[in-house]
C-alpha positions in Angstrom: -131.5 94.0 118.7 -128.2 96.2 118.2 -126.8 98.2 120.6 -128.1 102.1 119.8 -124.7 104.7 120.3 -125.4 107.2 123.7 -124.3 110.9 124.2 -120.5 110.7 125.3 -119.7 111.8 128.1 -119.2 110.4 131.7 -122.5 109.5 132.6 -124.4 111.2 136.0 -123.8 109.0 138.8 -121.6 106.8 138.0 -118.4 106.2 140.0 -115.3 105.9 137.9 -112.1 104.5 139.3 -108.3 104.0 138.7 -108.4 101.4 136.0 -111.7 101.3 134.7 -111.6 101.7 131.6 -108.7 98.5 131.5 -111.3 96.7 132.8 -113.7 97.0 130.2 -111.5 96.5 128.5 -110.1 92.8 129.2 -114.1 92.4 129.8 -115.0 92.9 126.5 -112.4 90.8 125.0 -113.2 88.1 127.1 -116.8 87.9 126.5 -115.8 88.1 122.4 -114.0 85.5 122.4 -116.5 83.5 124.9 -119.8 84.5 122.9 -118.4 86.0 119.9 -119.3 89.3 118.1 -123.2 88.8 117.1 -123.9 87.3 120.6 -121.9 90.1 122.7 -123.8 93.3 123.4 -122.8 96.2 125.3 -125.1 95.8 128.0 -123.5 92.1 128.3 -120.0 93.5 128.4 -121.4 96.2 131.1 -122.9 93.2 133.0 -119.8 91.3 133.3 -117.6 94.2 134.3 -119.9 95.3 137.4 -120.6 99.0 135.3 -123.4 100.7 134.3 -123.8 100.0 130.3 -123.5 103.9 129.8 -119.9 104.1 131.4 -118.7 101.8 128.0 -120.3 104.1 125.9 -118.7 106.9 127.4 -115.2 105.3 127.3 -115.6 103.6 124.1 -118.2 104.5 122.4 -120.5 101.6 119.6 -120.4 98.1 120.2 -118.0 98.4 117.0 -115.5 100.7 118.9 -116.1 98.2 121.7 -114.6 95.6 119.7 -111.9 97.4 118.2 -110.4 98.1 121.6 -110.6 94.5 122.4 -108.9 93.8 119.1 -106.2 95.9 120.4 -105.3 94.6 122.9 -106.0 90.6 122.0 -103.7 91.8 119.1 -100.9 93.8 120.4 -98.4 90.7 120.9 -98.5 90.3 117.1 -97.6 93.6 116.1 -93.7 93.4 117.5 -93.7 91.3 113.6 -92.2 94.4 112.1 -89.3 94.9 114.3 -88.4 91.4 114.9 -88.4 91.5 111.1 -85.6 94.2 111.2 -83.6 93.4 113.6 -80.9 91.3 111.0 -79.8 91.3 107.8 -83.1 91.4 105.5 -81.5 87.7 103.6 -82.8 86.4 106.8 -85.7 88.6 107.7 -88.2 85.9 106.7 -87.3 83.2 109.5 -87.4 85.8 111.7 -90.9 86.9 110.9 -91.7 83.2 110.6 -90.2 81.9 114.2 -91.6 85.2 116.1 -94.8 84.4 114.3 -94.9 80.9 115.4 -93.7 81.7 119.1 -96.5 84.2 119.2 -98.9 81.4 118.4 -97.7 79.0 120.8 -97.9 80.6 123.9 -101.5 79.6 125.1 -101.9 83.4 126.9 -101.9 84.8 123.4 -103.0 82.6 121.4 -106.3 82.2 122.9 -107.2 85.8 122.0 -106.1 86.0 118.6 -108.2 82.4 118.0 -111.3 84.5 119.4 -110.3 87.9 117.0 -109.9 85.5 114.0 -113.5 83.6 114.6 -115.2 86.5 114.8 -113.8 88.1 111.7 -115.1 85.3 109.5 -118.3 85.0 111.3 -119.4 88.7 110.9 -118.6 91.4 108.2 -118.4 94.1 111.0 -115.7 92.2 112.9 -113.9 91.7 109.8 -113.7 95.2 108.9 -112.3 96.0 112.2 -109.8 93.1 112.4 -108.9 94.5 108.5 -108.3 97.7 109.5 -106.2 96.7 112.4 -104.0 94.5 110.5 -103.2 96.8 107.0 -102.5 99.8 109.6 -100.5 98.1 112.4 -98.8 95.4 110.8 -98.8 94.9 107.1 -98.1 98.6 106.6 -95.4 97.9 108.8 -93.8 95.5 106.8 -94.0 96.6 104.0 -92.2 99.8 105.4 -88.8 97.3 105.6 -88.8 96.3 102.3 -87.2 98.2 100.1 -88.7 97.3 96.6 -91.8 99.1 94.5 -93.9 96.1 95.1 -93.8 96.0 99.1 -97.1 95.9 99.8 -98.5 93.0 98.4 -95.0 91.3 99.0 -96.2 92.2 102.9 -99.6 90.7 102.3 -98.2 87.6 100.6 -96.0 86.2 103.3 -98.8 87.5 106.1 -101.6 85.1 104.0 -98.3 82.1 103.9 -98.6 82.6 107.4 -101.9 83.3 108.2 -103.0 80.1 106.2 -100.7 78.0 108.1 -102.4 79.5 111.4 -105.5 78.9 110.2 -105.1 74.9 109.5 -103.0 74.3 112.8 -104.6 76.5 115.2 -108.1 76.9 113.9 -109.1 73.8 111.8 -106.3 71.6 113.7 -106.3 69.8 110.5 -103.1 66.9 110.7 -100.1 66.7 110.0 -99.6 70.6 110.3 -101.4 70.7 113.9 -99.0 68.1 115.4 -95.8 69.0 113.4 -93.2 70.1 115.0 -92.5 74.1 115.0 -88.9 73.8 113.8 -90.0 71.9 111.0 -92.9 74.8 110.1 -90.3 77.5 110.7 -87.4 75.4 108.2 -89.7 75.0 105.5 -92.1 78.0 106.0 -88.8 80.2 106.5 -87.6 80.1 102.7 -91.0 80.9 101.1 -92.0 83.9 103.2 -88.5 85.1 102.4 -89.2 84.7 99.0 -92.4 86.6 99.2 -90.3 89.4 101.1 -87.2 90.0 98.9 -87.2 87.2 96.5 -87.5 87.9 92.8 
């Protein structure tokens, strides 16, 4: 049963406070990444929140828009890529983008969202075209705005799937030695090829 869009608009009778929609919000993320995509439902995320369902239709809308805000804000962390990336000479740009990658990762508090944004993209096709989106707008678009060659865009997309991949077998599949390696050691050898894929020949 899928969730059927309402009329926008703040529905009669409910009481809206300071901060409401922030807390549908961090609802919805958490109960993405706790039941994933197919298993949430509006109603769900209304449920957990303490609202009426009607008030997260009025604020965001589908169960599609729900997820994109979640996205969003699960995501945000990850898009300071770009400008990390530029902030140096660009014969260096690629261990920058590697280490703030890596330190993004790492911390459990974000982390633990982006693991719940990444299992639902490959579990639904909905979810990936939201998490797609989201990506090619806010950050590989963003990269490939710093690099200063005809072929920037997939140049962007190559060193984001070098590092994506890694993500993937360390944090997703935890597959060894990569999950228990050292991040130095990812960063030294990962460093050089996403350079490569930046400016390289």
């Amino acid at each position: 049963m899928t969730d059927t869009p309402r009329r926008r608009g703040r529905p009669a009778g409910t009481r809206v406070g300071p901060g409401t929609r922030e807390l549908i919000q961090l609802t919805a993320r958490r109960e993405f990444a706790e039941r994933g995509y197919e298993k949430t439902s509006v109603r769900g995320i209304a449920k957990a929140a303490g609202v009426d369902p009607a008030l997260v239709h009025h604020y965001f809308g589908t169960k599609e828009q729900v997820f994109a805000a979640a996205v969003d804000i699960a995501f945000a962390p990850a898009l300071g890529a770009p400008q990390k990336m530029a902030e140096g000479p660009p014969e260096a740009a690629g261990e920058r983008l590697t280490r703030f990658f890596f330190a993004t990762w790492e911390d459990p508090a974000t982390r633990a969202p982006l693991l719940a944004i990444m299992r639902s993209a490959m579990d639904n096709e909905a979810a990936a075209a939201v998490f797609r989106r989201l990506v090619s707008a806010q950050l590989l678009d963003r990269i490939a705005g710093f690099i200063e060659l005809p072929d920037a865009t997939i140049r962007a997309e190559l060193a984001a799937a070098q590092l994506v991949g890694a993500a993937m077998l360390r944090y997703v599949l935890k597959v060894d030695p990569l999950a228990s390696a050292d991040v130095e050691e990812l960063v030294r050898r990962l460093a050089p090829v996403v350079q490569q894929h930046l400016t390289g020949a």
